[in-house]
C-alpha positions as CSV (number, residue, x, y, z in Angstrom):
1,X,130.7,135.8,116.7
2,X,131.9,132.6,117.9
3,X,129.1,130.4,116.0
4,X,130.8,132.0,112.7
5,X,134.0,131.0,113.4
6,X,135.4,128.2,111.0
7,X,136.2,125.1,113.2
8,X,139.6,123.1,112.2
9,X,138.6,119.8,111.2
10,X,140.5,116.5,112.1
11,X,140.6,113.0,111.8
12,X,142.0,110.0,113.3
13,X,141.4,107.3,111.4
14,X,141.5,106.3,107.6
15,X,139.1,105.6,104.8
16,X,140.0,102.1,105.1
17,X,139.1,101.0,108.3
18,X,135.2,102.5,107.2
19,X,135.4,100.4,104.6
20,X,136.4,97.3,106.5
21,X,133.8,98.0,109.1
22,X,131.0,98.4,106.1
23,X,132.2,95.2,104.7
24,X,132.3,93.5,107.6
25,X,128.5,94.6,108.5
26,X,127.2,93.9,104.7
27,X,125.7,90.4,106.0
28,X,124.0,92.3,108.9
29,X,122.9,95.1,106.7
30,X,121.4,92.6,103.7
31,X,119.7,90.6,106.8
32,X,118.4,93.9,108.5
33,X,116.8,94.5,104.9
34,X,115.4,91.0,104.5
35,X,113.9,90.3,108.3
36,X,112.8,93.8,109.1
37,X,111.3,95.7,105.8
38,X,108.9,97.6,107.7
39,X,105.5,98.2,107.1
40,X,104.1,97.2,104.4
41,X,102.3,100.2,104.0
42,X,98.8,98.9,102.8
43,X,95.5,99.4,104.2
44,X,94.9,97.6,107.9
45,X,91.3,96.7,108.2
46,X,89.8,97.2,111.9
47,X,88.3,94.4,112.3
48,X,88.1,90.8,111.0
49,X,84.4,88.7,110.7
50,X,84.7,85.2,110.7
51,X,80.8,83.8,109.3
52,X,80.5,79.9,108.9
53,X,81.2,78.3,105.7
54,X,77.5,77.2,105.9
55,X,76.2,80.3,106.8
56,X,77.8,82.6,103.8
57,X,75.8,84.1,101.2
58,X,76.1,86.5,98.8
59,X,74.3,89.4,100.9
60,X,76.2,88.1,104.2
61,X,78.3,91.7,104.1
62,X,74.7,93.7,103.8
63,X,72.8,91.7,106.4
64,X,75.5,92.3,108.7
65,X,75.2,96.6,108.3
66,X,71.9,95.9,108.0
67,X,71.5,94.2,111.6
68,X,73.7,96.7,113.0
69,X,72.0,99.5,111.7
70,X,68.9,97.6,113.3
71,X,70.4,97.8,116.6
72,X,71.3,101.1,117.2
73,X,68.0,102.3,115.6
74,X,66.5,100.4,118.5
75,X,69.1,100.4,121.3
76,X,70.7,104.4,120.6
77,X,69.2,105.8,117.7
78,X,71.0,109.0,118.1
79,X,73.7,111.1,119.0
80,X,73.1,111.3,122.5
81,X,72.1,108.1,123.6
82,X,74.8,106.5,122.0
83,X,77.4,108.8,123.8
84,X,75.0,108.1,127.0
85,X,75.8,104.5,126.8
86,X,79.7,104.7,125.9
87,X,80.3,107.9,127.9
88,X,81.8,109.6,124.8
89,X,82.4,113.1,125.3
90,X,80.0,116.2,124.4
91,X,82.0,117.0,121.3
92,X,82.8,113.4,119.9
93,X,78.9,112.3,120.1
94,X,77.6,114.1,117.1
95,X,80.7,112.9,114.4
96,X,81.3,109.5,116.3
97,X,77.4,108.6,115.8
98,X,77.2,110.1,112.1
99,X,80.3,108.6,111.2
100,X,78.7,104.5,112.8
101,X,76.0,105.4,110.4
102,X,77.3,106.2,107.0
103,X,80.1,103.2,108.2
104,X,77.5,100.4,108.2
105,X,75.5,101.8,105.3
106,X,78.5,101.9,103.2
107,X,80.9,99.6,104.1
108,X,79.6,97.3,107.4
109,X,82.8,95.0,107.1
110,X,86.2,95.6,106.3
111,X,87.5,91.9,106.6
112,X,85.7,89.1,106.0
113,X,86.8,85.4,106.6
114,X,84.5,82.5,105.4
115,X,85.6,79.7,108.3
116,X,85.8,76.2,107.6
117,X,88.0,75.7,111.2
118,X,85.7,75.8,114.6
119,X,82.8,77.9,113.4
120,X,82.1,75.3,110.5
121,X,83.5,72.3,112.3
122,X,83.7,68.2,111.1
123,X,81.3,68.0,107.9
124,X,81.4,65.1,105.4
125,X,83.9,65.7,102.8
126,X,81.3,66.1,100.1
127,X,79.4,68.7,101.8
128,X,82.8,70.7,102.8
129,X,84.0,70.1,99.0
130,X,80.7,71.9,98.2
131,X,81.0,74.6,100.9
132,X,84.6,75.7,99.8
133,X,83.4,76.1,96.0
134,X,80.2,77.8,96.8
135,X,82.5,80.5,98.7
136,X,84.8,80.8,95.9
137,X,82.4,81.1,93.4
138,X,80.5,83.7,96.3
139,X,83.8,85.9,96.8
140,X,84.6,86.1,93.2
141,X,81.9,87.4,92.3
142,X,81.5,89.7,95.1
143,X,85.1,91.4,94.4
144,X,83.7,91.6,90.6
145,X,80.8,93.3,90.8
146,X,82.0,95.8,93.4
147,X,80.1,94.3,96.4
148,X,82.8,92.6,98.6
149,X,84.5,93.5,101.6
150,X,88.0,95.2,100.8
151,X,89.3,91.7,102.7
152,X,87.9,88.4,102.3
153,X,89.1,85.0,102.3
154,X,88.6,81.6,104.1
155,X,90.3,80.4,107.2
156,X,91.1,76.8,106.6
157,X,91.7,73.8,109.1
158,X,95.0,73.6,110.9
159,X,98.2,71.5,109.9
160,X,97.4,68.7,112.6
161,X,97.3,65.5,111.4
162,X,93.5,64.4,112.0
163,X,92.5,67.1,110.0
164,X,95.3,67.8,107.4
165,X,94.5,66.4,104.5
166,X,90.5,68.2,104.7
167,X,92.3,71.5,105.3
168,X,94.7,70.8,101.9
169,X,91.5,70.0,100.2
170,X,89.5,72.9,101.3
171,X,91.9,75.2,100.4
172,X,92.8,73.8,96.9
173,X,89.2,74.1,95.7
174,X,88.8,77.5,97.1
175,X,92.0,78.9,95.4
176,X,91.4,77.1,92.0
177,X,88.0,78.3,92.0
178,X,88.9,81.8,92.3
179,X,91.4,81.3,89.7
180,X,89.1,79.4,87.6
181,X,86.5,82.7,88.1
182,X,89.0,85.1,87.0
183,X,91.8,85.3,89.3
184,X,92.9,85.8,92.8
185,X,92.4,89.0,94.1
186,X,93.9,91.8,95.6
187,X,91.9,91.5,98.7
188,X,92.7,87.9,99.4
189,X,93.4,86.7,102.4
190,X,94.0,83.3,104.3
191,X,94.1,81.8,108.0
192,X,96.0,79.1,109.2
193,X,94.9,78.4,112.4
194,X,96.4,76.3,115.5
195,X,99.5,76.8,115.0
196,X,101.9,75.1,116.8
197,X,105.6,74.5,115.1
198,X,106.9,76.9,112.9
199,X,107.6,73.5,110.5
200,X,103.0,73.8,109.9
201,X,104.1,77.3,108.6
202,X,106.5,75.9,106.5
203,X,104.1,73.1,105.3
204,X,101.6,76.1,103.8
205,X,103.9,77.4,101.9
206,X,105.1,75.1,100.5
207,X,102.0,74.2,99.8
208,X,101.3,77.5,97.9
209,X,104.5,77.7,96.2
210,X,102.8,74.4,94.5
211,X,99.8,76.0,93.3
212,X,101.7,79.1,92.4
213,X,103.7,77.1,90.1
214,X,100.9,75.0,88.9
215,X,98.7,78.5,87.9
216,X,101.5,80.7,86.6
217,X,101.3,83.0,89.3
218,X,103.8,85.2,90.6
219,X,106.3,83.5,93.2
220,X,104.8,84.8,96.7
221,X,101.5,86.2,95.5
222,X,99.5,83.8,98.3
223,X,100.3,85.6,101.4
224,X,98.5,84.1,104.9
225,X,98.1,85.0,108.2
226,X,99.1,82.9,111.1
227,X,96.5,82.6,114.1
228,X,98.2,81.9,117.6
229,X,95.5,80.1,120.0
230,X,97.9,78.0,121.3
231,X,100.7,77.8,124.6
232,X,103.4,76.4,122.0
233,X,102.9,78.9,119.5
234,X,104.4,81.5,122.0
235,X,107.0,79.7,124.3
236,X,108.5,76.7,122.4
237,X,109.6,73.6,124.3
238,X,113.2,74.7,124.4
239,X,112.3,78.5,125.9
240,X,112.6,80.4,122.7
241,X,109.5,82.5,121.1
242,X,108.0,80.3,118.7
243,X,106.2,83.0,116.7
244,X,109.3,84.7,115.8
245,X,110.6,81.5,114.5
246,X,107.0,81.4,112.6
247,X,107.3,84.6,110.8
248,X,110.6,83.9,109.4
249,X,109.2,80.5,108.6
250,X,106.5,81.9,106.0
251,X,109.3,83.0,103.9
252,X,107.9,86.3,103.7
253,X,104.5,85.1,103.2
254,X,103.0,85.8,107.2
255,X,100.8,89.4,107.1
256,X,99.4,89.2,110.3
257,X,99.2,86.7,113.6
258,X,95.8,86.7,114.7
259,X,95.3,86.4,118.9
260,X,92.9,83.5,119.3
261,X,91.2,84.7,122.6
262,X,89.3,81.5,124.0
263,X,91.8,78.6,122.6
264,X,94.5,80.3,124.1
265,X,93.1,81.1,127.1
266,X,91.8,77.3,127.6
267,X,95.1,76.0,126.4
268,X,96.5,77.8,129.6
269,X,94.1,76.6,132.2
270,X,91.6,80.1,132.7
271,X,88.4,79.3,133.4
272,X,85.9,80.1,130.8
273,X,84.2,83.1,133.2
274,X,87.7,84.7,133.4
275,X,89.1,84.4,129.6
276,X,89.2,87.6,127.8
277,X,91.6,90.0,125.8
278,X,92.2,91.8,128.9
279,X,93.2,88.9,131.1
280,X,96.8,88.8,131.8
281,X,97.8,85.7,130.3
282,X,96.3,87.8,126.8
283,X,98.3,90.0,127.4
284,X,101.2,88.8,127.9
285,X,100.8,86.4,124.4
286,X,99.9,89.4,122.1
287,X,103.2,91.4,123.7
288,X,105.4,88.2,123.0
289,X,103.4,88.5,119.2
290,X,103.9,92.7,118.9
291,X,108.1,92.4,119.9
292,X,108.3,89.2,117.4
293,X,106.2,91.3,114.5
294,X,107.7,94.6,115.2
295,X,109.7,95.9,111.8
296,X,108.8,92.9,109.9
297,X,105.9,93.9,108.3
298,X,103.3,91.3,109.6
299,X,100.9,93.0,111.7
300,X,99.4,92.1,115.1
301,X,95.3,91.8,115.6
302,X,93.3,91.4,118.6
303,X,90.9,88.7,119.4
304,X,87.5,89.0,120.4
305,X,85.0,89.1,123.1
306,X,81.7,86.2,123.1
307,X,79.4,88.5,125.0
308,X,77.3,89.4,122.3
309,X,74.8,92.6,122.2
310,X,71.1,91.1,122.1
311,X,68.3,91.1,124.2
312,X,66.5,93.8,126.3
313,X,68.1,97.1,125.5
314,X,69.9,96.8,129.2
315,X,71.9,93.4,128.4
316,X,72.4,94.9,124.6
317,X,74.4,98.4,126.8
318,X,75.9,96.3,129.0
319,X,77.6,94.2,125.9
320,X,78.6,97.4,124.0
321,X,79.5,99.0,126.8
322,X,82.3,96.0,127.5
323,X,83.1,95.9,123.6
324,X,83.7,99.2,123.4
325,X,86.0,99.3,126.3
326,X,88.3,96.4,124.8
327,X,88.5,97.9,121.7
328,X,89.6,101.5,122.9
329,X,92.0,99.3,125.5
330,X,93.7,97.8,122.4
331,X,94.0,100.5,120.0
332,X,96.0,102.8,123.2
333,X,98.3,99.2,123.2
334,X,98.7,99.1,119.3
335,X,96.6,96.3,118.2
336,X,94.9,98.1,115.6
337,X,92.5,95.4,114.5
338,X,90.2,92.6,116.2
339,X,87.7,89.8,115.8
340,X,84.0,90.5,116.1
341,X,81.3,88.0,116.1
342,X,78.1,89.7,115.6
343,X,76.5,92.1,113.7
344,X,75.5,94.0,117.0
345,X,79.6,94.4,117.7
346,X,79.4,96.5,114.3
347,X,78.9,99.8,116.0
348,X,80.8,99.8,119.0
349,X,83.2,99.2,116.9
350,X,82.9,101.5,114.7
351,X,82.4,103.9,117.7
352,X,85.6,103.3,119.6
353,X,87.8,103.1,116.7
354,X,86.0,106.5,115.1
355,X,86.7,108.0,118.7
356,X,90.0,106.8,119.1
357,X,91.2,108.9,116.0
358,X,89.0,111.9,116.0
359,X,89.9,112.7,120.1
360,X,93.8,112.6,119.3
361,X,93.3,114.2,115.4
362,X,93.9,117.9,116.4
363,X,97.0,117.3,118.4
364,X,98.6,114.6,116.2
365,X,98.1,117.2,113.0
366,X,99.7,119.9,114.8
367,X,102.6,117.8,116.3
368,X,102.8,116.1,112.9
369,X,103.0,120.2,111.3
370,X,105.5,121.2,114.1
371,X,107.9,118.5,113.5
372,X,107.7,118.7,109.6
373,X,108.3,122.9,110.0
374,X,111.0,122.1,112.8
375,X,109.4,124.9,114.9
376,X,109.0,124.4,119.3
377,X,106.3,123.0,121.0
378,X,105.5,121.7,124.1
379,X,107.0,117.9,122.9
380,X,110.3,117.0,121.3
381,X,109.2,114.5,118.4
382,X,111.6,112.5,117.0
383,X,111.5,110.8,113.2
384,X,109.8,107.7,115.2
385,X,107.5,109.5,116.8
386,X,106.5,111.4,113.5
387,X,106.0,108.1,111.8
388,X,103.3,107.4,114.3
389,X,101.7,110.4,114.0
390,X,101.5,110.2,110.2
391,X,100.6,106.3,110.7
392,X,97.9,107.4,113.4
393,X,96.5,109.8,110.8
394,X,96.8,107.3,107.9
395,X,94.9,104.7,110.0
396,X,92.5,107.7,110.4
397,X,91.5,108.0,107.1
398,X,91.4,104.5,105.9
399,X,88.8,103.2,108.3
400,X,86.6,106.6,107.6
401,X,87.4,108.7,111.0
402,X,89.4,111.4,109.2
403,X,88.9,113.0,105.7
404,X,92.0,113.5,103.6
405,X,90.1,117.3,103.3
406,X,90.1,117.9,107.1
407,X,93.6,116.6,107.5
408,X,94.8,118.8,104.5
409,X,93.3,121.7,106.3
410,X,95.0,121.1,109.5
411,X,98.4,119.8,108.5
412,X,99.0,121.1,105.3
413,X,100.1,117.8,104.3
414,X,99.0,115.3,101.3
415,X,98.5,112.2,101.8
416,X,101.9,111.0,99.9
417,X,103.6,113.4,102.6
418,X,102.1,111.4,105.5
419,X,103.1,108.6,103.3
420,X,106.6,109.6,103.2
421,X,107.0,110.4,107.5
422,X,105.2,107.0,108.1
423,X,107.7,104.7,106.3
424,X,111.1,106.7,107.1
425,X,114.2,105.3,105.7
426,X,116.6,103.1,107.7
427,X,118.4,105.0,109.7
428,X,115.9,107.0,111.5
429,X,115.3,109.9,108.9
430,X,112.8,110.4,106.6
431,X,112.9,111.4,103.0
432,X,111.7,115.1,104.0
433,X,114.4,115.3,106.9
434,X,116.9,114.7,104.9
């Protein structure tokens, strides 16, 4: 009876003082907008391969699956041994290792980046004026005829003044080479690396906003990532967090920061046995990098490990078993993407990220259905915690873990729906909640 009754309604205070207070919060709202859009909701690749600028060739993305495939014919050419060597459960072993398989005969690498920073290092400028045009012309023609990577670009040299001007230079033929081939496309992506003052950031784009102008192209088209090997790039001189200061610097430009493992790690003093993405000085960096990236859109990616997987079948274990466990390590702390530096990195990472999504699918889909039917459970999800269930799930399906048909099944969901829960509204509800 008492939850019918019609409660008497009252209020205090007028329609004008919520006005004043809205007007008075317009600037924070309009700056809330601008600095924190959110995700951008595009594709995150896994992983990103960095291959000398010498070194690629048109078949570099097929050699690579090839080589991996190579290796776990020889090192665990099925099911079992593979879950042997990473300890993946009875149940996982079967899709995990299918799933590797049809990965690196269909689509070995998700990212590609042609380097022309420490992989490539000092060449004589005609030879690097060469190399920069041969991987435009390379890349072009790749995203044409329906062979590249869904990500490829080049990572130039940094904004330091020994090197400047051959950076500039490498990046001008590269990008009017691709426009002289056709266009820039939609996979393009950049690297500016050693970054130390949010002013370099600056200097790129302005930089692009030149060759924008001079092309015709759409204000902002060039996006880059930033790539954070360096002490100053996370504590400035004066105490603040110079990466912050470095997102809001690209003008909107910045789509990821990119953990350099071993410069960072020498810039701080660890000693080359010791300097990993699990030592504490790596983690402490990429937390600094997730709080400063959080909301804006510009996402966070792990570095790498140099141990790579070749040899005896014993020292090739041993490798995988290690690059497996850093990958798993930081996908549970968010960083959904990493470096690899070898062909033989190809499965395990395949592996862990394939078992990262398929072990927490069943109870992510039916957290995901009970929140969306507002029916009980055993855990009280909030409109956050739905978006990263429906973001989990999304990551799912773009790397190949999930199929939208097996999520369909077990959510009832489309994939416009997870869609919808992963980028809620401001305010904390999504445009099904509300």
């Amino acid at each position: 009876m008492g939850q019918c009754q019609q409660e008497r309604v009252t209020t205090t205070l007028r329609g004008a003082v919520s006005e004043a207070i809205g007007a008075s919060l317009a600037p924070v709202d309009a700056e809330l907008e601008r600095r924190y859009p959110g995700d951008p909701g595009t594709r995150q690749p896994v992983h990103t391969v960095y291959v000398p600028g010498d070194v690629f060739a048109a078949d570099t993305m097929r050699s690579w699956g090839g080589a991996a495939l190579a290796a776990l014919d020889e090192h665990a050419p099925d099911a079992a041994s593979l879950a042997a060597v990473l300890s993946l459960p009875d149940e996982l072993a079967g899709p995990v290792h299918d799933r590797v398989r049809a990965k690196l005969e269909r689509e070995p690498v998700e990212d590609l980046r042609v380097d022309f920073e420490d992989g490539y290092g000092a060449r004589p400028d005609p030879e690097e004026d060469q190399t920069a045009a041969r991987a435009a012309r390379l890349i072009a023609e790749a995203f044409r005829d329906g062979t590249a990577a869904p990500y490829m670009g080049i990572r130039m040299k940094c904004m330091e003044a020994p090197v400047r001007d051959r950076g500039i230079r490498t990046l001008d033929i590269f990008l009017t080479g691709l426009v002289e081939a056709g266009g820039l496309p939609r996979g393009l992506v950049l690297t500016l690396p050693k970054v130390t003052y949010p002013e370099q950031v600056t200097a790129l784009v302005r930089l692009l906003e030149e060759f924008e102008k001079a092309h015709g192209l759409e204000p902002g088209r060039i996006g880059f990532e930033i790539q954070i090997e360096t002490s100053q790039a996370i504590l400035a001189a004066d105490g603040t967090a110079t990466v912050a200061r470095m997102i809001q610097a690209a003008e909107g430009r910045a789509t990821g920061l990119h953990y350099g493992t071993f410069d960072y790690s020498a810039c701080l003093g660890v000693s080359a046995a010791y300097q990993s993405s699990d030592h504490p000085a790596a983690d402490h960096a990429k937390a600094v990098m997730q709080v400063a990236a959080a909301g804006t859109g510009v996402r966070v990616c792990d570095g790498s490990t140099n141990v790579l997987p070749v040899g005896p079948t014993e020292k090739v274990h041993e490798a995988w078993r290690l690059h497996y466990g850093l990958t798993r390590r930081a996908l549970a702390r968010a960083y959904y993407q990493g470096w690899d530096m070898h062909p033989g990195h190809l499965p395990t990472r395949y592996a862990a990220v394939f078992a990262f999504y398929r072990e927490g699918f069943e109870q992510a889909a039916a957290r995901l259905v009970r929140y969306a039917a507002r029916t009980g459970g055993d855990v009280m999800d909030e409109p956050a915690t739905a978006k990263a269930l429906s973001g989990y799930l999304l990551r799912g399906l773009d790397c190949g873990a999930l199929e939208m048909a097996e999520v369909a099944r077990a959510t009832g969901l489309t994939r416009a729906d997870l869609e919808d829960f992963a980028r809620p509204r401001r305010g904390g509800l999504t445009a099904s909640a509300q």
